[in-house]
C-alpha positions as CSV (number, residue, x, y, z in Angstrom):
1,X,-23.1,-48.3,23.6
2,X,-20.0,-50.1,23.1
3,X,-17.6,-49.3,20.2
4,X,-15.2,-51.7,19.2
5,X,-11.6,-49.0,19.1
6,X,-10.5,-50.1,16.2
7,X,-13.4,-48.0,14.3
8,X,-11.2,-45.2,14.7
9,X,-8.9,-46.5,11.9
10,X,-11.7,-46.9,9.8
11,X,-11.3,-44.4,6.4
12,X,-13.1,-41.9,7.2
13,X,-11.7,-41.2,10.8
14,X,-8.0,-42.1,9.2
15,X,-9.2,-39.4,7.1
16,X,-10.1,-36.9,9.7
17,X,-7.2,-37.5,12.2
18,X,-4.8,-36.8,9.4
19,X,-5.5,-33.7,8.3
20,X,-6.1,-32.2,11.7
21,X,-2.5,-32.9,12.2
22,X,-1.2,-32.3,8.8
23,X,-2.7,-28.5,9.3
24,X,-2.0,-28.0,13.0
25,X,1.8,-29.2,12.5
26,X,2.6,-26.7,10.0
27,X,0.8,-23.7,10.8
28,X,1.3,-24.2,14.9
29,X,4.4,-26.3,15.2
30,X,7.0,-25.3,12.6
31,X,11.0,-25.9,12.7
32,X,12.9,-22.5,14.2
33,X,14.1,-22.3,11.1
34,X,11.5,-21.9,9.1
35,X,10.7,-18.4,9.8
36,X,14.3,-17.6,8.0
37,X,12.7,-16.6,4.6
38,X,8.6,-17.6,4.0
39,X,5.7,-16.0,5.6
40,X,2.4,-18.6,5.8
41,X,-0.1,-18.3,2.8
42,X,-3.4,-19.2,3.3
43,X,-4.8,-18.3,-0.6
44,X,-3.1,-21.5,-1.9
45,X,-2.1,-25.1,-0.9
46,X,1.0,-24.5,1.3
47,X,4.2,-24.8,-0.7
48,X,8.0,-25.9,0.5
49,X,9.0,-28.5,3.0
50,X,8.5,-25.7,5.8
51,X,4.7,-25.3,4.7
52,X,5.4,-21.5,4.5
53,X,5.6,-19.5,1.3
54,X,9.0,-18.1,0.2
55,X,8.6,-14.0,-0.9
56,X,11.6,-13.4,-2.4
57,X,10.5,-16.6,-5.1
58,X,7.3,-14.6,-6.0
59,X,7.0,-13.6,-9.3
60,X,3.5,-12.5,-10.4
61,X,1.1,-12.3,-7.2
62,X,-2.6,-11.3,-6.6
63,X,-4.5,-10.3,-3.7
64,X,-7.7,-8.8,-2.8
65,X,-7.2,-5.6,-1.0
66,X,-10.0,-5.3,1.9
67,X,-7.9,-2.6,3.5
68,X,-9.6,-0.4,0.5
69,X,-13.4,0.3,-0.4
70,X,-14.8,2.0,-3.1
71,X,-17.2,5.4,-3.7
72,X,-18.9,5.7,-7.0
73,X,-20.3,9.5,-8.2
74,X,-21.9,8.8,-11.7
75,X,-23.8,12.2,-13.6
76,X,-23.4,14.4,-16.5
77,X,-21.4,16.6,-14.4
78,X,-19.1,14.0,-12.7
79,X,-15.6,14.9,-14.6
80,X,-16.3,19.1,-13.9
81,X,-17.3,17.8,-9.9
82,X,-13.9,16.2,-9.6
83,X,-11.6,18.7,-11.4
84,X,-12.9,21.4,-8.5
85,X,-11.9,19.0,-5.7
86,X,-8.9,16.8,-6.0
87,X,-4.8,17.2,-6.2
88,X,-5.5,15.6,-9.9
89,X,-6.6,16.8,-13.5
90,X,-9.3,14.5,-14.1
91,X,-10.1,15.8,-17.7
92,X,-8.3,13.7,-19.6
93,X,-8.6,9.9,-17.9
94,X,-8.8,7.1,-20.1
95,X,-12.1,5.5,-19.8
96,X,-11.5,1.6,-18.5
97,X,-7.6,1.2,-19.0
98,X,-6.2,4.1,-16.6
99,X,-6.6,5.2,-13.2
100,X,-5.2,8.5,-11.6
101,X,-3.4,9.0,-7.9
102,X,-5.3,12.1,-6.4
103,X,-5.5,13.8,-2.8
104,X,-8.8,15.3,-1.5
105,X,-7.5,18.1,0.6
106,X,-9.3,20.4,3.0
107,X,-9.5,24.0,3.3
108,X,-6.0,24.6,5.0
109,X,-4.8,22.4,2.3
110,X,-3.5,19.7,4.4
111,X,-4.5,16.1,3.2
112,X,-7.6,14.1,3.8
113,X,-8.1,11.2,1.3
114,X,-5.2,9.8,-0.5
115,X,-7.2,7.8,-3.1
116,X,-7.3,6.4,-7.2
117,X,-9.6,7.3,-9.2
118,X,-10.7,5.1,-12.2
119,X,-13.6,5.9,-15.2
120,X,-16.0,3.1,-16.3
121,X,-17.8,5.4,-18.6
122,X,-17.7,8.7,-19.3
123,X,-20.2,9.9,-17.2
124,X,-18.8,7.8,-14.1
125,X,-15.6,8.1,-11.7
126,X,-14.9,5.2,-9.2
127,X,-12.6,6.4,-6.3
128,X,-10.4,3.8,-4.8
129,X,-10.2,4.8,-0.7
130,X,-9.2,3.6,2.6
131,X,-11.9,1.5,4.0
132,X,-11.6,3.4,7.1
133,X,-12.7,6.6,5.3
134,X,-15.4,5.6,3.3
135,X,-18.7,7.3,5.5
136,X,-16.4,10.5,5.9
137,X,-15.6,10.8,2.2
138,X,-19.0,10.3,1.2
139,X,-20.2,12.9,3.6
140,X,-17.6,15.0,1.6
141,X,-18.7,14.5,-1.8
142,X,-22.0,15.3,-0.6
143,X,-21.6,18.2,1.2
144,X,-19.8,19.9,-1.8
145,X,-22.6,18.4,-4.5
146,X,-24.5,21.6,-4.5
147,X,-26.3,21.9,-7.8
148,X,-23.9,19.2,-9.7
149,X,-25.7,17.0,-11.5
150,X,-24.1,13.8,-10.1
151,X,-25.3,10.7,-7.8
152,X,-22.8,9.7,-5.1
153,X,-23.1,6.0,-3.9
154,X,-21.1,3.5,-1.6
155,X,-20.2,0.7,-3.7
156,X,-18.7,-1.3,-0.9
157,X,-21.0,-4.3,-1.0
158,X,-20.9,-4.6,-5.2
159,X,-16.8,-4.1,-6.0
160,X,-13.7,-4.5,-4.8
161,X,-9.7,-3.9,-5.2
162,X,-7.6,-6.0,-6.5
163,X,-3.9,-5.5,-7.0
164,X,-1.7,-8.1,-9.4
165,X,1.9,-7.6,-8.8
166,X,4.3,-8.6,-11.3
167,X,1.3,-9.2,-14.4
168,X,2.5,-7.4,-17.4
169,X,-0.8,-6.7,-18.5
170,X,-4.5,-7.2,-18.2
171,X,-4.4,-9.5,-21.0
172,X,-2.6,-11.9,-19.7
173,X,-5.2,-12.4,-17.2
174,X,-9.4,-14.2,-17.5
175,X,-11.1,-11.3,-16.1
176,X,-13.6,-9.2,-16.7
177,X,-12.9,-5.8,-14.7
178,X,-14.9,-2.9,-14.0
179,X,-12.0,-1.3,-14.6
180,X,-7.9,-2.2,-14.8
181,X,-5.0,0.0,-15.2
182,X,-1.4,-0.3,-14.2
183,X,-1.2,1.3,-10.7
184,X,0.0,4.8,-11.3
185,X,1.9,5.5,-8.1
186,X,5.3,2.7,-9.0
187,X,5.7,0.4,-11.6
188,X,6.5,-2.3,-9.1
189,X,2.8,-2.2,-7.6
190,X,1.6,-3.9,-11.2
191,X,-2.0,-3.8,-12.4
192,X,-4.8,-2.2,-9.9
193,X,-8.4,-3.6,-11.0
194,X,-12.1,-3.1,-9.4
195,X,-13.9,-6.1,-9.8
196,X,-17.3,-6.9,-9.2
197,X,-17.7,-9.0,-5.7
198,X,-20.3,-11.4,-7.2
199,X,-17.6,-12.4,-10.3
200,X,-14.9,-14.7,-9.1
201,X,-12.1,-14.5,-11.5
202,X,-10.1,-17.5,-12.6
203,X,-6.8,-16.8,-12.5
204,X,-3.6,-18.9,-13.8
205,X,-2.3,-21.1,-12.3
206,X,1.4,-19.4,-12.2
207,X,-0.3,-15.8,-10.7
208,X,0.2,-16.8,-6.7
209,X,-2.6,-15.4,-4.3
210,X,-0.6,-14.0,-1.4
211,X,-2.3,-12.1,1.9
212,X,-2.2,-7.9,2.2
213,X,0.5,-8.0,4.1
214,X,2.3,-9.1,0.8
215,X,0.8,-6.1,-0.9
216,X,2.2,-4.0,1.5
217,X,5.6,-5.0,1.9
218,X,5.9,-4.4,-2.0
219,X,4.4,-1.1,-1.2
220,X,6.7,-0.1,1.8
221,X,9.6,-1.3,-0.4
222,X,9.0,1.3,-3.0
223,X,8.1,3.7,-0.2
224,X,4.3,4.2,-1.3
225,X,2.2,5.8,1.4
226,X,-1.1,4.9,1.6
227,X,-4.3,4.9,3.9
228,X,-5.6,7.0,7.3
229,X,-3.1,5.6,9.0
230,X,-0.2,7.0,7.6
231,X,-1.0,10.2,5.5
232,X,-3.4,11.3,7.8
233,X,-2.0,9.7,11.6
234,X,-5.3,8.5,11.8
235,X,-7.2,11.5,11.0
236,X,-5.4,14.2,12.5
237,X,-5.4,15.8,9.1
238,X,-2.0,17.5,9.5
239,X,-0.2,16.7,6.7
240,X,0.1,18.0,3.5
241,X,0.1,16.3,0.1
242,X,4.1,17.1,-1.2
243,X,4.6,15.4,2.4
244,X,3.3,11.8,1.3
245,X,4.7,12.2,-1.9
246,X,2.2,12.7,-3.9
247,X,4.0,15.0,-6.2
248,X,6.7,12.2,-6.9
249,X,3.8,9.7,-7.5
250,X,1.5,11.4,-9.5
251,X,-1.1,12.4,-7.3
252,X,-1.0,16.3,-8.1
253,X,-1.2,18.3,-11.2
254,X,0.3,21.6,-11.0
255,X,-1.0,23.1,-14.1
256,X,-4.9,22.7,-13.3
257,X,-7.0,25.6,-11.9
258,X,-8.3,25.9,-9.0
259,X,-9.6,23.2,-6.4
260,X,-9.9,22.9,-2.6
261,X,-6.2,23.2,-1.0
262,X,-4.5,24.4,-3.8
263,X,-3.1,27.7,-2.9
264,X,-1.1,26.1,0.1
265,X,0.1,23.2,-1.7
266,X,1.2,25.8,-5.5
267,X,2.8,27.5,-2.8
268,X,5.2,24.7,-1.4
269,X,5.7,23.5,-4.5
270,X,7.0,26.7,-6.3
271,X,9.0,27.3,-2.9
272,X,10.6,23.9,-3.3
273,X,10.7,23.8,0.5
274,X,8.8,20.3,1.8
275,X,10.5,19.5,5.5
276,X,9.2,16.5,6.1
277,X,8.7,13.3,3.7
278,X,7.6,9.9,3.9
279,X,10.4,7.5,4.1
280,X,10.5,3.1,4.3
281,X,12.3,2.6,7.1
282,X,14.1,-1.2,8.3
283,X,13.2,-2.0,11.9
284,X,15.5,-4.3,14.2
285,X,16.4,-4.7,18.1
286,X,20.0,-4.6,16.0
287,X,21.5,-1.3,14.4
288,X,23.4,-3.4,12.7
289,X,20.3,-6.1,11.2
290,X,18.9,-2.7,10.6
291,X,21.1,-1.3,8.4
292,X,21.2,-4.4,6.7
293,X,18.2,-4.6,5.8
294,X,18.3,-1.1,4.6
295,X,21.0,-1.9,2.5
296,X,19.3,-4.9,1.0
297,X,16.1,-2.7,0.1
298,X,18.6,0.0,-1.3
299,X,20.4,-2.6,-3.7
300,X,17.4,-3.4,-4.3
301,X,15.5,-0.1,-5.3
302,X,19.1,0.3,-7.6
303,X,19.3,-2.3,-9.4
304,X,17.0,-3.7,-12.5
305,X,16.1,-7.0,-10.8
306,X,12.7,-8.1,-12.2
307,X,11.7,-9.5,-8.8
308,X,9.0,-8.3,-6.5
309,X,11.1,-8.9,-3.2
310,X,14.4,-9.2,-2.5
311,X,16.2,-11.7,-0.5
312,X,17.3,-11.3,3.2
313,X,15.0,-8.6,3.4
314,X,12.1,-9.8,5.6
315,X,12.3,-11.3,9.4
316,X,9.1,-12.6,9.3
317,X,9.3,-13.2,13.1
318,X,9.4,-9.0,13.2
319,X,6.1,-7.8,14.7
320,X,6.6,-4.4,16.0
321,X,3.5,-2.9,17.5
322,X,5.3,1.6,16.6
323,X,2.7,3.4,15.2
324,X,3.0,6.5,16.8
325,X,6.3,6.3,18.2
326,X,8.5,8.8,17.8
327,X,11.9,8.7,15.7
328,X,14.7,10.3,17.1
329,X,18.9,10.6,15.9
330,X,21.1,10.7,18.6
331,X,22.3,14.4,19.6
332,X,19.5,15.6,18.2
333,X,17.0,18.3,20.4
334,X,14.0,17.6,18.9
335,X,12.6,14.2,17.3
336,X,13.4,13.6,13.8
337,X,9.7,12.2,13.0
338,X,7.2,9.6,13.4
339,X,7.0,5.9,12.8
340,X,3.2,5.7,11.2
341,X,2.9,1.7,10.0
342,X,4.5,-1.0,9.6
343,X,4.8,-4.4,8.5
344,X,7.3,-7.3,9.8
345,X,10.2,-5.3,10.0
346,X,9.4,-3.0,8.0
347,X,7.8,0.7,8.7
348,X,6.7,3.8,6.4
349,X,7.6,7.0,8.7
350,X,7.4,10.6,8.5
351,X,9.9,11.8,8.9
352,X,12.2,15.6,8.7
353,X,13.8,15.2,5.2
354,X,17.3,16.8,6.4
355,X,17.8,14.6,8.8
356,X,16.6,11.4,6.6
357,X,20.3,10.8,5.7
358,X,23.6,11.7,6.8
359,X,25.8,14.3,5.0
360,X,26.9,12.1,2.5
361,X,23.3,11.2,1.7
362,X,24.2,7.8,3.0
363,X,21.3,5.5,5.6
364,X,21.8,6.6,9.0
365,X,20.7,4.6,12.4
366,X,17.6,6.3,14.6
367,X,16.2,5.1,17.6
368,X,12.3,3.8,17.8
369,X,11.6,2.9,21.9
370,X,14.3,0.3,22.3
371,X,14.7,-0.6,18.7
372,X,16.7,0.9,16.0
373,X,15.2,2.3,12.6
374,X,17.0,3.3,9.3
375,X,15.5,4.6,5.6
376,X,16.4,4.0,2.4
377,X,15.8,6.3,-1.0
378,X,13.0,4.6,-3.0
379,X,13.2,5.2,-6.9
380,X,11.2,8.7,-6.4
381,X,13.9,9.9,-4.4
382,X,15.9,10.8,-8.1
383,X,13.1,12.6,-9.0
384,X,12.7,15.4,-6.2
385,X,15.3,17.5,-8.0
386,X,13.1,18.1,-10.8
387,X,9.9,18.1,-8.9
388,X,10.4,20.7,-6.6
């Protein structure tokens, strides 16, 4: 069959042929430039002349966490069940409007879960958890159910996480959430919600939808540890809760009785000796870039700037491949700590809290492999002093 060429400039191919090029130009062939200050967004149209979306712009974001599942225990003796085996006093939750950070610990009182807990009802806890950790925590809960009157489900396929960055409150928002609550770990983390997976919220217009990787540079910013990966070094189960900063974000009430872990981690606390911590950390084949960008997160984490991310704090080009590697100050005998995650050139590490600063309590360079690593104090930091 013969086709007369000039069928290819017919509408619908003319159609076709521009939008394969439209996408594949911006995504695959963008100017050198371009990577200066936007990361690509695939949630909405692209935006800017570069096709990329600009962070330090963003002003109220949303994003579907699928890094986190969720566990629900429902039964007359849910709240008594809990109170027995997390970091957290679970008495007094609001029902709907708050959530709580908690650890699950285990025996040697070194941490297992760091997770959120939320109440629907009265009779019914929702625990927000690493993905990764879902079969294992359910496992858990069932192995300490005993004679408790409660029902303990994965509700993985029927709800899901959702964090909104930046939105003052649920109101302001057309949803209908299981349950909402500002996150309780930072302010700058905004609203956490559980949704139902068939519902499919509308949100405004001016609420951006941004990728994960959004979520958790906003995270790392305010050095909030999360996930198997970095409080646990992907299940090693060595550390212990004061060392991912669960005291400093809410995650442990030291006036409850007894639960699982608590004698070890009373301990440390009344000692007021943690030696290691859970610091952000800049990344860059610079010491100098490095600090830089420690100094811009630092500014930052001082000032009262009602954005979500500063400028000139992102190399979106960064894609360091550390977890694992080992931190280390120069002179030093022994490694300082541990590089756990990271994210562009950004990194949450664990890391000996003496040696987090110099003398002066000012950033310090460390060496990661052939790159260079330095922390800032994340709001938190000011309250240690009173914490321990």
């Amino acid at each position: 069959m013969n086709l007369n060429p000039l069928v290819w400039l017919q509408p619908p191919f003319r159609f076709f042929f521009f939008w394969t090029g439209f996408f594949f130009s911006k995504v695959f062939l963008e100017p050198e430039d371009s990577n200066s200050c936007c990361e690509l967004n695939f949630w909405i149209p692209m935006s800017g002349s570069c096709g990329r979306l600009c962070l330090h712009d963003l002003k109220q974001i949303w994003t579907i966490l699928r890094s986190r599942s969720v566990v629900r225990v429902k039964g007359p003796d849910v709240e008594k069940f809990f109170q027995n085996l997390v970091t957290q006093d679970v008495r007094d939750i609001g029902v709907l409007t708050e959530g709580r950070h908690a650890g699950f610990l285990n025996s040697r009182g070194r941490l297992l879960h760091d997770t959120i807990l939320s109440r629907p009802s009265e009779e019914e806890f929702l625990v927000d958890v690493d993905r990764a950790n879902v079969d294992r925590l359910t496992r858990q809960l069932n192995m300490y159910k005993l004679r408790a009157n409660v029902k303990i489900s994965d509700a993985s396929n029927e709800l899901s996480v959702w964090s909104f960055a930046g939105v003052p409150s649920a109101d302001a928002l057309q949803v209908n959430p299981v349950t909402a609550f500002p996150d309780p770990r930072s302010e700058a983390l905004g609203l956490r919600m559980v949704l139902e997976k068939k519902s499919r919220p509308p949100i405004p217009e001016n609420v951006t939808g941004v990728t994960e990787n959004v979520y958790k540079v906003i995270r790392t910013l305010n050095g909030i540890c999360e996930g198997s990966v970095e409080s646990q070094g992907d299940f090693r189960d060595e550390e212990l809760p004061l060392e991912c900063n669960l005291d400093v974000t809410g995650g442990v009430s030291f006036d409850k009785g007894c639960y699982i872990g608590q004698e070890l981690t009373a301990r440390t606390h009344h000692t007021g000796v943690v030696r290691k911590r859970f610091f952000p950390m800049a990344i860059d084949k610079s010491p100098d870039r490095a600090l830089r960008a420690a100094q811009v997160a630092q500014e930052y984490i001082d000032s009262d700037q009602k954005i979500l991310i500063p400028q000139n704090l992102i190399d979106y080009d960064a894609n360091y491949e550390l977890s694992g590697s080992l931190i280390e100050r120069e002179g030093a005998n022994r490694p300082t700590g541990e590089l756990r995650s990271s994210v562009y050139n950004l990194s949450m590490s664990h890391i000996r809290f003496e040696q987090a600063f110099d003398d002066d309590g000012k950033s310090t360079v460390f060496n990661v492999g052939e790159q260079y690593a330095v922390a800032w104090k994340p709001s938190w930091f000011q309250r240690l002093q009173r914490v321990q």
